[in-house]
C-alpha positions in Angstrom: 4.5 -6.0 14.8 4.4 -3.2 11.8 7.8 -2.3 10.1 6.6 1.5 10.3 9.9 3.1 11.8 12.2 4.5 9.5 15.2 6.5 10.4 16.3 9.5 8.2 15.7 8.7 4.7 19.9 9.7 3.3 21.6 8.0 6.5 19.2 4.7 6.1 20.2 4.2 2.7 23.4 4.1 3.3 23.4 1.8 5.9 20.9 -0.7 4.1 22.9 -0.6 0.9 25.8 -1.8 3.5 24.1 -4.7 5.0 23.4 -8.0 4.9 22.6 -11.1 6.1 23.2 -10.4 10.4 23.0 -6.8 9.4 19.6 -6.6 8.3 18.5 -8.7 11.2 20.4 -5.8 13.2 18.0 -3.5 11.3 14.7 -5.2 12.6 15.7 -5.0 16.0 16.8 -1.5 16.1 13.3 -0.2 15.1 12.0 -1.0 12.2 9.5 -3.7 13.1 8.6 -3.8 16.8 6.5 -6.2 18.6 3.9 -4.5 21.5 1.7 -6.4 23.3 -2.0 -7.1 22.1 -3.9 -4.1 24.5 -6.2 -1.6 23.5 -8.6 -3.7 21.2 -9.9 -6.9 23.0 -9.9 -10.2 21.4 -12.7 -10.2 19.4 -14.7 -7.0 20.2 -12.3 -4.3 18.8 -11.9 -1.4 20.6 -15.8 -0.7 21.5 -18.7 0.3 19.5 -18.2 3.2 17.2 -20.1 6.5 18.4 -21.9 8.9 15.7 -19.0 11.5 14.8 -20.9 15.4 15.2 -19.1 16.4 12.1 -20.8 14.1 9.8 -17.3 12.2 8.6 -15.6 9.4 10.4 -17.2 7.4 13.5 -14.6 5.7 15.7 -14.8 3.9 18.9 -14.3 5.7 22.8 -11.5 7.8 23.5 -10.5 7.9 19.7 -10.7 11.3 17.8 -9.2 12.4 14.4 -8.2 15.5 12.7 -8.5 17.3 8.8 -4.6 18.3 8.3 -4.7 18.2 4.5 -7.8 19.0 2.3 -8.6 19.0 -1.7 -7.8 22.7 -2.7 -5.0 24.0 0.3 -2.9 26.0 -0.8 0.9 24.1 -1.6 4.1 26.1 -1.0 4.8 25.0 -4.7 2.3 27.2 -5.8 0.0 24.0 -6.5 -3.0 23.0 -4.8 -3.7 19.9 -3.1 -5.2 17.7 -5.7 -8.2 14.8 -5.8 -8.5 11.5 -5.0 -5.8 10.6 -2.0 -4.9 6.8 -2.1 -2.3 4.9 -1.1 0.2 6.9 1.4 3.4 5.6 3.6 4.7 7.9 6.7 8.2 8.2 7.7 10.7 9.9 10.2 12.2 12.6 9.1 14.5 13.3 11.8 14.3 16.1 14.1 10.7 16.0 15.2 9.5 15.7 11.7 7.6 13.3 10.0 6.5 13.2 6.1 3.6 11.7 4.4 3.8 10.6 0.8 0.5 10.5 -0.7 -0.6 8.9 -4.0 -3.4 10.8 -6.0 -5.6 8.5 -8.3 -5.7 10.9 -11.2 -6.5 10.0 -14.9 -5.3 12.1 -17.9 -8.9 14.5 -17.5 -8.7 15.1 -13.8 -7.0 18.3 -12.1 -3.5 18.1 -12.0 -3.7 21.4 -8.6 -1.5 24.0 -11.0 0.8 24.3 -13.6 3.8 22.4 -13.4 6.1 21.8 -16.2 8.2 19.0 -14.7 6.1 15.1 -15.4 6.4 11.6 -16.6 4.1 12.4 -19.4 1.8 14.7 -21.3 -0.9 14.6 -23.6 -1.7 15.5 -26.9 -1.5 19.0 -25.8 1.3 19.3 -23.4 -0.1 19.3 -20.5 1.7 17.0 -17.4 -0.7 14.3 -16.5 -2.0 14.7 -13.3 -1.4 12.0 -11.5 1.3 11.3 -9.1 1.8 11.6 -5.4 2.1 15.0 -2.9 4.3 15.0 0.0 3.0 16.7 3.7 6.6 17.4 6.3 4.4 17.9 9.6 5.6 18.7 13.1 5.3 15.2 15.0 4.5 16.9 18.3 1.7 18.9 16.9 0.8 17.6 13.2 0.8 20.6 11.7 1.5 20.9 8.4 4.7 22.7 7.6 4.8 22.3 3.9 3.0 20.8 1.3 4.5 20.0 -2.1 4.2 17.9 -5.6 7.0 15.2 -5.2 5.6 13.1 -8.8 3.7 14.6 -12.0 3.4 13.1 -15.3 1.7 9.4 -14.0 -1.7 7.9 -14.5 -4.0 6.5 -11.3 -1.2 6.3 -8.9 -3.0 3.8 -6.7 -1.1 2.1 -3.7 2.7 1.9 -2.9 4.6 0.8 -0.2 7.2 2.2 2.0 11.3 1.3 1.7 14.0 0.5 4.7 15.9 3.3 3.1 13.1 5.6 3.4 11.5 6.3 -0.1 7.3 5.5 -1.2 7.4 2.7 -4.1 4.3 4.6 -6.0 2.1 2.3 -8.4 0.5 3.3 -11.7 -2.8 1.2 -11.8 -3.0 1.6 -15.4 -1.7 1.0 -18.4 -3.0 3.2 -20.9 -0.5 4.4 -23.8 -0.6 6.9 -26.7 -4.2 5.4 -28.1 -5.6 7.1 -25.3 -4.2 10.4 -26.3 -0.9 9.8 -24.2 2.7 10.2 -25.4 4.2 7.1 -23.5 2.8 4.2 -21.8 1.9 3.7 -18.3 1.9 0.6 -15.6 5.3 1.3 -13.8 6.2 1.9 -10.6 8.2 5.2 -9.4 10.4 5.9 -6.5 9.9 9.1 -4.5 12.0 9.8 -1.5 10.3 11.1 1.4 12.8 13.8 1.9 13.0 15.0 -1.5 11.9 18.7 -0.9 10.4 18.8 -4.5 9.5 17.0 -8.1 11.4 13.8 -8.4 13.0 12.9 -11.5 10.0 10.5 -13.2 12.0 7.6 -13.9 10.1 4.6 -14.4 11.5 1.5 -12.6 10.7 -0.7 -15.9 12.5 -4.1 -15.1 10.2 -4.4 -12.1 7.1 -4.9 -14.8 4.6 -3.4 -16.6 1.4 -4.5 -14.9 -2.0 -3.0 -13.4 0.1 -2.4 -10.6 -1.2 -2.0 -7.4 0.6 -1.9 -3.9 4.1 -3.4 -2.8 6.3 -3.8 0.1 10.1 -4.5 1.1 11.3 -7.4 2.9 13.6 -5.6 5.2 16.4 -8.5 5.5 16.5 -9.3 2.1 15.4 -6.2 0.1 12.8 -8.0 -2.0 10.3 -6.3 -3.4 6.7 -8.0 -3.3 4.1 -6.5 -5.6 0.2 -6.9 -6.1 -2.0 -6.9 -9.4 -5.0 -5.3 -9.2 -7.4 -7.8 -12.0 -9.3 -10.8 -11.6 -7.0 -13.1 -12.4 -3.8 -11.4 -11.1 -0.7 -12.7 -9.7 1.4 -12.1 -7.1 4.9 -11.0 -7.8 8.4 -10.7 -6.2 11.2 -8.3 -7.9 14.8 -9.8 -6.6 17.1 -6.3 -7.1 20.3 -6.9 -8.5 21.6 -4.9 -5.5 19.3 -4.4 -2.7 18.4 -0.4 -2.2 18.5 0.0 -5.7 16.0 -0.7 -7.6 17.1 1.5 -11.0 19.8 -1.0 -10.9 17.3 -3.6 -12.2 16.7 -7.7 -11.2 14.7 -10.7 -11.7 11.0 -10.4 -11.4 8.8 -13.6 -10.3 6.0 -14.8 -10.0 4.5 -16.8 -6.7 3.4 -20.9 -7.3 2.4 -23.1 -4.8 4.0 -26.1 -4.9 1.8 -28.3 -4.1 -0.3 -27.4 -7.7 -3.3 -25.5 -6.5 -3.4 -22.7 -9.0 -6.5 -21.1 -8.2 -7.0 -18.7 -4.7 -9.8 -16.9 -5.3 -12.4 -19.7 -4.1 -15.0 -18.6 -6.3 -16.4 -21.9 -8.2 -14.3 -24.4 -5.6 -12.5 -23.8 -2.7 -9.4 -25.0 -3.6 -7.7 -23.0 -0.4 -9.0 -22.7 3.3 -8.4 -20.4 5.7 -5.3 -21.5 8.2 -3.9 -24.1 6.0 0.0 -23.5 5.4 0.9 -24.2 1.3 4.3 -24.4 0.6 6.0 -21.5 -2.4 8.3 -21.4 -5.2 8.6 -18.7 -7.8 8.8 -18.9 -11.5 10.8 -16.1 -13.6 9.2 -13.6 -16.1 10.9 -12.5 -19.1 9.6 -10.2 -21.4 8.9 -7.8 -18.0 8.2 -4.5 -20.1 4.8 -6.7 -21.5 3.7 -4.3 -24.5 0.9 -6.9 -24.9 -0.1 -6.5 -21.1 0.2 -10.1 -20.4 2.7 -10.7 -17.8 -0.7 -12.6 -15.4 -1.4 -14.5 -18.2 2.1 -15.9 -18.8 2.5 -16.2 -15.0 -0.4 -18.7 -15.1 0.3 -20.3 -17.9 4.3 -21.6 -16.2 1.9 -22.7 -12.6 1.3 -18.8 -11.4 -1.7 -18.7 -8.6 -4.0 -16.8 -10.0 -6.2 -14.2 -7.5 -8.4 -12.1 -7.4 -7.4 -8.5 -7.5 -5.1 -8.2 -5.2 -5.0 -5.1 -3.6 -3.5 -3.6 -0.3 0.1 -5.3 1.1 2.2 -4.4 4.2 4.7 -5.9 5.6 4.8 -7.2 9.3 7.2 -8.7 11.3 8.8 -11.6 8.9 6.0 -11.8 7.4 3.4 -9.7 4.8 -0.2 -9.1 4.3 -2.4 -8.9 0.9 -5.7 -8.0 0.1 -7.9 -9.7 -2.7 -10.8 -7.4 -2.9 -13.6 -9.7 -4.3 -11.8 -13.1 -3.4 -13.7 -16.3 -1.8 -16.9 -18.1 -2.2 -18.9 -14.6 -0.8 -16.5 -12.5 -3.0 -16.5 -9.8 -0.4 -12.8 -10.3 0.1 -9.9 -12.2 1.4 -6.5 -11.6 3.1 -3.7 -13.8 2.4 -0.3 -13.8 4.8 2.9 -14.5 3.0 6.1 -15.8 5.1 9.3 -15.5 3.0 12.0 -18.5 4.3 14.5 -17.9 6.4 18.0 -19.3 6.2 17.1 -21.4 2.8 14.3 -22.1 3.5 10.7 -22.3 1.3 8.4 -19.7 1.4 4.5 -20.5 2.9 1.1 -18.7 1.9 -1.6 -19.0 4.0 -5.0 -18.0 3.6 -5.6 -16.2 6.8 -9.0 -14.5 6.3 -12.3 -14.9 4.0 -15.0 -12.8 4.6 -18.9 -14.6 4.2 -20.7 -11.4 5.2 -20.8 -8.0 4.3 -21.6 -7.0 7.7 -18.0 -8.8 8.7 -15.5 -7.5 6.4 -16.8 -6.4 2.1 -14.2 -5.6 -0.2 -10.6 -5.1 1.6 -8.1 -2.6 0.0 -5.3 -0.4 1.7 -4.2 -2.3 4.7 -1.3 -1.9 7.3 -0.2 -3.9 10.3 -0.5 -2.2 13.9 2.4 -2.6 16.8 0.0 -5.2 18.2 0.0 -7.1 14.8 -3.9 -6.2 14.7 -4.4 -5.4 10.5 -6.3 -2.2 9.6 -8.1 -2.5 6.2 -9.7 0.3 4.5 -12.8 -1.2 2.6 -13.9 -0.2 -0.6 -17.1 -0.9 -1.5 -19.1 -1.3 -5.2 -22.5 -1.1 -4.2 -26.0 0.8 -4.6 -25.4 1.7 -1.0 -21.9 2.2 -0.2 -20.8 1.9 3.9 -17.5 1.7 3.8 -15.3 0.6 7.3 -12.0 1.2 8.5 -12.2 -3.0 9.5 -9.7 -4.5 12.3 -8.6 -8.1 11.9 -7.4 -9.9 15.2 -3.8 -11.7 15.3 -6.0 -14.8 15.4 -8.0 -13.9 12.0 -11.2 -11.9 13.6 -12.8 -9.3 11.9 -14.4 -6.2 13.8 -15.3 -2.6 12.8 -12.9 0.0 13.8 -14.2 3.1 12.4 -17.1 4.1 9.5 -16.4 6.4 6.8 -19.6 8.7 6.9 -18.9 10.3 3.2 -19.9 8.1 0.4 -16.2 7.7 -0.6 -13.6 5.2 0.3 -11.0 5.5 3.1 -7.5 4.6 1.9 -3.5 4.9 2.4 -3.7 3.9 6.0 -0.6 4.1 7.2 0.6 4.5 11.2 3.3 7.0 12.5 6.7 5.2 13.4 6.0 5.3 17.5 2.1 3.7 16.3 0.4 6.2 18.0 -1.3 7.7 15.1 -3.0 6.2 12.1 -3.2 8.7 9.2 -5.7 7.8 6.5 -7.0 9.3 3.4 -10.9 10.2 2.4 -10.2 9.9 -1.4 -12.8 11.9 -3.0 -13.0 14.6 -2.2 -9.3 14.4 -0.6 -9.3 14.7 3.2 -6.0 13.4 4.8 -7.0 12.3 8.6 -5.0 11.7 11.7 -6.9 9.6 14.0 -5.2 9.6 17.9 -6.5 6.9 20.8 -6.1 4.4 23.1 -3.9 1.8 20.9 -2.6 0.1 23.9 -4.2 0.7 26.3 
């Protein structure tokens, strides 16, 4: 139940920028969220034990194999290399056997930019383009190879997570907000639109009016074109951007943050567990002014007009009617949490649920990039901040059990999980040093 399949990037605009109400219900049910049937992974016991991977890297359950298609240092046909620290990545359909992954690179203003390029968001102090950004891999669908290989976004700072669009572009997020006393020209903490057929450097136009924030990952509400947006602090919020016109979000809008209406304000569970798993609480959402937030303080006004605050949220995907979000070092444990958010239908309120809180490292320790498989079983890459990192690739049942799917065997995290648009492959990033994976198997069997 994953909204993964996305039809050509230019024709999809068009039509979404064309619909609404009964058309974007049209939309769902022509391919862009699917329901399959739970197979593959059993109820509780995941898809089997993982088996020592030969190769040192990535361990994964019987009948389940991967492959390196993109590495730190291959060579890009823009005359760049591939650069460090992969993140957050969306996949999309390219049309004509072709699919494209847009990959974020968590870069700060003294890491590798992979070349010379003269095109960015920013510089520093001695014109250079910042390094950050996101890369774009077109790969034969049939055989995954890698046809080209190309900086779509320069100029940005720590590009973390994202989310894919219906019109087929990546929503990339700057998870910082440095500015020009950190030897920078402009400030940071926006979010950027790259579209996944773009064949080169995008124009670096910061989408300001959806906030200046740590930002972290976001997602599309397919129906609606609401954009939902996490915060990656301990005492974040949870925001929505309504667009002016939906598809385009240069056009500008109203951004919100989430309350609960019944007054809890509090979901990290860390002194008092003010929220327990399964229980339905009812949303509104407050507006924000001020959105461009010089003084970095967008959470804090959030919270001050009834905001809930949580705890770093992190990864966010949308399913079908219905999203996903991370808080890394939420609940009493603080080894994580995973929230599920149901937008209204017809009128109707909004309801947050916590739907998972993890009391054991062994279970589930410090969710990040997550994405919902076609048998609405979540994937969540964890990220660990320990003296001994182990970090999973951790499956969550549709009825909120945990179970290890695969184990990262490099002492880095796995991120930007994302799954091809027929399901059938899950692409995933080792961040440092970059290693872009496609992992094949029986999914539904």
């Amino acid at each position: 139940m994953t909204y993964v399949n996305i039809t050509r990037p230019s024709a999809n605009r068009r039509q979404f920028l064309g619909a609404t109400g009964t058309a974007f219900a049209a939309l769902l049910a022509s391919g862009c969220a699917t329901r399959m049937p739970v197979g593959g992974a059993s109820l509780f016991g995941g898809y089997g034990d993982l088996l020592p991977d030969p190769a040192g890297m990535l361990d994964l359950p019987p009948g389940f194999s991967y492959r390196v298609i993109s590495k730190l240092g291959d060579a890009m046909n823009d005359g760049g290399t591939v650069p460090d620290r992969a993140d957050g990545m969306g996949c999309f359909d390219l049309g004509g056997g072709k699919l494209a992954l847009v990959r974020n690179h968590e870069l700060g203003p003294d890491h590798d930019l992979g070349g010379e390029y003269s095109v960015g968001f920013d510089r520093n102090s001695a014109g250079k383009v910042l390094p950050g950004g996101t890369t774009t891999l077109v790969l034969d669908a049939a055989t995954l190879e890698v046809e080209q290989q190309y900086r779509s976004l320069a100029g940005t700072i720590r590009n973390c997570s994202g989310g894919i669009t219906p019109w087929g572009s990546w929503l990339t997020c700057e998870e910082s907000l440095w500015t020009r006393e950190r030897d920078l020209v402009g400030k940071h903490g926006w979010v950027f639109e790259v579209p996944a057929d773009a064949g080169k450097q995008v124009n670096p136009a910061p989408l300001k009016a959806m906030g200046r924030f740590n930002h972290e990952a976001a997602c599309v509400d397919p129906r609606t074109g609401v954009v939902y947006m996490t915060e990656d602090m301990n005492d974040s919020m949870f925001y929505r951007f309504i667009p002016n016109t939906p598809g385009q979000l240069d056009k500008g809008g109203k951004l919100q943050a989430l309350v609960l209406s019944d007054g809890i304000g509090d979901a990290r569970n860390w002194d008092d567990a003010m929220l327990t798993v399964g229980q339905e609480h009812p949303v509104r959402w407050v507006d924000l002014d001020n959105v461009e937030s010089p003084e970095n303080d967008l959470r804090l006004r959030g919270a001050a007009a009834g905001g809930l605050v949580i705890a770093r949220g992190e990864g966010l995907h949308m399913g079908d009617g219905e999203m996903y979000f991370a808080s890394t070092n939420g609940g009493a444990a603080k080894l994580g949490q995973i929230f599920r958010l149901t937008p209204g239908i017809n009128g109707g309120p909004d309801s947050l649920q916590l739907f998972f809180e993890s009391t054991s490292a062994d279970q589930f320790n410090y969710g990040d990039n997550l994405v919902v498989q076609n048998n609405g079983h979540l994937i969540v890459c964890e990220d660990q901040y320990t003296d001994v990192v182990d970090n999973h690739l951790r499956g969550i049942t549709p009825e909120g059990e945990a179970y290890p799917f695969a184990r990262l065997r490099v002492q880095t995290e796995p991120a930007g999980a994302c799954f091809s648009p027929d399901g059938k492959i899950l692409f995933v990033n080792s961040y440092s040093p970059t290693a872009t994976l496609a992992i094949t198997g029986p999914w539904f069997a």
